[in-house]
Legacy VTK file of the C-alpha trace (Angstrom):
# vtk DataFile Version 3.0
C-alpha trace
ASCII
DATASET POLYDATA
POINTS 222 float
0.000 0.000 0.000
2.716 1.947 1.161
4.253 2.229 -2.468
0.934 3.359 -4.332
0.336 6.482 -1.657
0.973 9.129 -3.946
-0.729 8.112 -6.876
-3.784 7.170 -4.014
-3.380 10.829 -2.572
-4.221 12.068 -6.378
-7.489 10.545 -6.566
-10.651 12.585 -6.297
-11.637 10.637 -3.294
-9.019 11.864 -1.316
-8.549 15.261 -2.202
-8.150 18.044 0.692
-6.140 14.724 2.485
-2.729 14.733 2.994
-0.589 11.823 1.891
1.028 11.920 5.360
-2.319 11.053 6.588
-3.574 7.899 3.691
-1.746 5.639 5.115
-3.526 5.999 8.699
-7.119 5.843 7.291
-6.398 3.281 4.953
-5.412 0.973 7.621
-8.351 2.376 9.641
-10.851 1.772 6.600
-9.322 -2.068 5.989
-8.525 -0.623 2.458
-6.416 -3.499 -0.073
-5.300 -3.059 -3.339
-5.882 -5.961 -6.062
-4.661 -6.279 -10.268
-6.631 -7.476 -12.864
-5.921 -8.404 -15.930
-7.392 -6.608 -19.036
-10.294 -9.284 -19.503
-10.709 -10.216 -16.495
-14.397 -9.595 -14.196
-13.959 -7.637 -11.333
-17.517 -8.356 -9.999
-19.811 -10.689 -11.935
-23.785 -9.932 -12.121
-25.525 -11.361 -8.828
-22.345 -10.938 -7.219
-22.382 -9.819 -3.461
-20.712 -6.120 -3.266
-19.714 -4.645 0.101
-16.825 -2.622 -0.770
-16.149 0.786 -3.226
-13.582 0.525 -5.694
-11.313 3.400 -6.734
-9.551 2.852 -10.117
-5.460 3.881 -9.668
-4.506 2.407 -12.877
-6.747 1.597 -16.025
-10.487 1.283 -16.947
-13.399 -0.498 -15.953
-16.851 -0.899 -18.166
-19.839 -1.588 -16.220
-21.894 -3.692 -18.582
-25.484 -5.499 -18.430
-26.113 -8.579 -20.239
-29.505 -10.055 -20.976
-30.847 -13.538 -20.501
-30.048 -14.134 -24.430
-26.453 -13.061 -24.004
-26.488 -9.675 -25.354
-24.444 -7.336 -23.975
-24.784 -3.114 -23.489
-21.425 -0.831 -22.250
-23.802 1.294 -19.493
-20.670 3.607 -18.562
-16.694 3.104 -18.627
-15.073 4.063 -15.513
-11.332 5.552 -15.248
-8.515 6.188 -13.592
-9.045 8.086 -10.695
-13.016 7.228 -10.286
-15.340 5.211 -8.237
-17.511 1.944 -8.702
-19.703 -0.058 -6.810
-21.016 2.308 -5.047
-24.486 2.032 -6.183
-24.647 -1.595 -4.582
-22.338 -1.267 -1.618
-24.250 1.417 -0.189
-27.627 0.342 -1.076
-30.453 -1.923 0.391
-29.559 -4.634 -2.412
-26.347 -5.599 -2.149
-26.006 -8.059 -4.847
-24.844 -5.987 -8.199
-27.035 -6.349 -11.312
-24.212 -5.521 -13.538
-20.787 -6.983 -13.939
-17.620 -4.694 -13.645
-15.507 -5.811 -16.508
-11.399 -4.796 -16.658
-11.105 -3.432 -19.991
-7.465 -2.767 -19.420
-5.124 -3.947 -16.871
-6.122 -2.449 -14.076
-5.001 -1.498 -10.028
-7.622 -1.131 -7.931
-8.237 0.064 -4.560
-10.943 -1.474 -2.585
-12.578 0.480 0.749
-15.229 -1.141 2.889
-18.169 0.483 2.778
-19.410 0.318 5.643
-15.803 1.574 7.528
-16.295 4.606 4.887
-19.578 5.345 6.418
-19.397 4.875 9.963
-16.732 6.811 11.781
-14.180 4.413 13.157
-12.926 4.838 17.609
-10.375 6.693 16.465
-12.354 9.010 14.629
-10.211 9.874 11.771
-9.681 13.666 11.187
-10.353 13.470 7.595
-13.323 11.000 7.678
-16.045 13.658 7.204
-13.991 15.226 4.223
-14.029 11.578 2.625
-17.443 11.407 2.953
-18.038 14.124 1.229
-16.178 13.793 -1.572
-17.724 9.821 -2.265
-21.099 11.823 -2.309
-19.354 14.755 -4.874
-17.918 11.388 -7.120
-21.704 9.287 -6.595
-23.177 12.870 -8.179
-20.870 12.304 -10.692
-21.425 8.884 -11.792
-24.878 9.562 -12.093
-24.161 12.478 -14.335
-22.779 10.148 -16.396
-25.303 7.694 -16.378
-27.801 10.236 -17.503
-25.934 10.771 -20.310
-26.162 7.431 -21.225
-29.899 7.828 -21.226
-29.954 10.878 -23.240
-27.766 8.954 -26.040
-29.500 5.675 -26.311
-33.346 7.583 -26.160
-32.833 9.399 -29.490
-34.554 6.983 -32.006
-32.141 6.625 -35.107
-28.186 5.823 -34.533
-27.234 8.840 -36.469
-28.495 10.479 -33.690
-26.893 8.749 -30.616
-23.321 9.099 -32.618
-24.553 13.046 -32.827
-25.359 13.239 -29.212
-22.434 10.700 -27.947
-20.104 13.205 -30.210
-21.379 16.622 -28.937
-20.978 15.273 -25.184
-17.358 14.321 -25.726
-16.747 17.796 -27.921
-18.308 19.496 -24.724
-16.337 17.691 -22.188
-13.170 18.081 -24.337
-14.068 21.617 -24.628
-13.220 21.140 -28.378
-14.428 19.778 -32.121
-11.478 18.111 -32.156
-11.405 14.917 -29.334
-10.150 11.506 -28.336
-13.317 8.708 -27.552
-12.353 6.185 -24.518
-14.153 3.372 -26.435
-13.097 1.246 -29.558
-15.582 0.536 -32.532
-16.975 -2.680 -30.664
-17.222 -0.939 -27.073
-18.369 2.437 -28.957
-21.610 -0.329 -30.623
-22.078 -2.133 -27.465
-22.452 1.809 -25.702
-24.747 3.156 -28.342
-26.553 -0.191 -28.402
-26.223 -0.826 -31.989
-24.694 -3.446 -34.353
-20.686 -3.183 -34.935
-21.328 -3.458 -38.582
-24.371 -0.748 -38.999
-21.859 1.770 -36.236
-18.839 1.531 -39.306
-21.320 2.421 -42.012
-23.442 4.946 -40.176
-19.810 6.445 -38.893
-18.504 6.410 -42.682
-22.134 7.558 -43.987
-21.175 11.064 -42.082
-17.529 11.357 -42.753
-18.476 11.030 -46.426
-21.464 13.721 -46.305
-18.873 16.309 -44.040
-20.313 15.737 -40.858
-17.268 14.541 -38.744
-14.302 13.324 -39.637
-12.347 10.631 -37.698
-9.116 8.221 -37.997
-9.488 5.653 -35.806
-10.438 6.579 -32.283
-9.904 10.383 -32.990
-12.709 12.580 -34.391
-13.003 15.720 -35.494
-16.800 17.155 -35.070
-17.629 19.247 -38.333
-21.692 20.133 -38.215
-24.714 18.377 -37.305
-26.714 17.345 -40.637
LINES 1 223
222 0 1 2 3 4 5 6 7 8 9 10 11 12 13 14 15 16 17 18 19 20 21 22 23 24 25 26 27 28 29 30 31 32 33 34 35 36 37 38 39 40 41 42 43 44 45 46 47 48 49 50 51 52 53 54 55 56 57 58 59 60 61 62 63 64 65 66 67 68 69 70 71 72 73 74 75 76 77 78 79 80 81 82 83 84 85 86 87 88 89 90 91 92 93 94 95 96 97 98 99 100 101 102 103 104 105 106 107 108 109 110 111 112 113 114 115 116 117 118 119 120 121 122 123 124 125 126 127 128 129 130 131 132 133 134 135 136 137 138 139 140 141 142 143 144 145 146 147 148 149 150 151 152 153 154 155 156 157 158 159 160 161 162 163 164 165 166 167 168 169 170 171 172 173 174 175 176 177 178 179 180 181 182 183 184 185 186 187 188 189 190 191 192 193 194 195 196 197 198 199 200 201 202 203 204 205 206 207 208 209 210 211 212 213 214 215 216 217 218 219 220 221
């Protein structure tokens, strides 16, 4: 643990804390640190969740699958940011999504219910991670409403439109980097890989964006 404190002390989670004072609470909270491998599940649907994860290295995807096998990207998850929250804190503990290493990933793991309930010793800085897990929760939901605002529009021209003005707006500029491959980018807009690379060519062709390979460059809504 000892080794990772500074790139811990960078997180979101822990900002306003001093490094000096991680190591403390993180033996107070009963935090560990575990690696995946990209392809590897860090929590299967159905599985029992009782601590937060904080991403220090790589990203997670939190996907649903149905009964048939199909599978739907709800939100990617990166370095620095939370997951599991939604389950660890919650009445129902068991997850109904899987958390799925799409890289290799280090992950931090806190107990929830250590985060929540000050410990004897009452920590100095426990009531400034609380409220910065609440700031990151807001967050993720943020993002998951998003999500809904992409996948409602009817046609897939317009979730790529939507999807593309979100990243121009959080990039602060037409010209941007996507987190997501072709496959990931389909299984996020809930579409078919094949129709995505047509659709995605369809526009480049009529002037509407222009991309090489994960970079795009947003020209004008048709």
């Amino acid at each position: 643990m000892k080794e990772h404190i500074n790139k811990i002390s960078q997180t979101a989670l822990f900002h306003g804390i001093k490094a000096d004072d991680l190591m403390p609470m993180l033996t107070c909270l009963g935090s560990y640190i575990r690696n995946y491998k990209k392809g590897e599940f860090v929590f299967l649907s159905n599985d029992s969740i009782h601590s937060i994860g904080v991403i220090l290295e790589g990203t997670i995807h939190m996907i649903k699958e149905d009964i048939w096998g199909n599978k739907t990207i709800l939100t990617f998850i990166k370095n620095g940011e939370l997951f599991g929250e939604t389950f660890a804190c919650g009445s129902q503990l068991n997850s109904v999504v899987s958390f799925y290493a799409a890289t290799n990933c280090k992950i931090l793991f806190m107990p929830f219910h250590k985060i929540l309930h000050s410990c004897n010793m009452s920590c100095i800085f426990h009531h400034r991670l609380i409220e910065n897990m609440v700031q990151l929760i807001a967050d993720k939901n943020t993002q998951l409403m998003e999500k809904i605002e992409i996948t409602s529009k009817k046609s897939l021209r317009e979730k790529i439109l939507t999807y593309m003005s979100i990243q121009a707006q959080f990039h602060q500029s037409n010209y941007f980097e996507i987190p997501l491959g072709r496959l990931e980018l389909a299984d996020y807009l809930c579409a078919n890989r094949s129709a995505l690379t047509r659709e995605l060519n369809n526009m480049k062709q009529e002037g509407i964006l222009d991309f090489e390979k994960n970079r795009f460059h947003l020209l004008k809504k048709n």
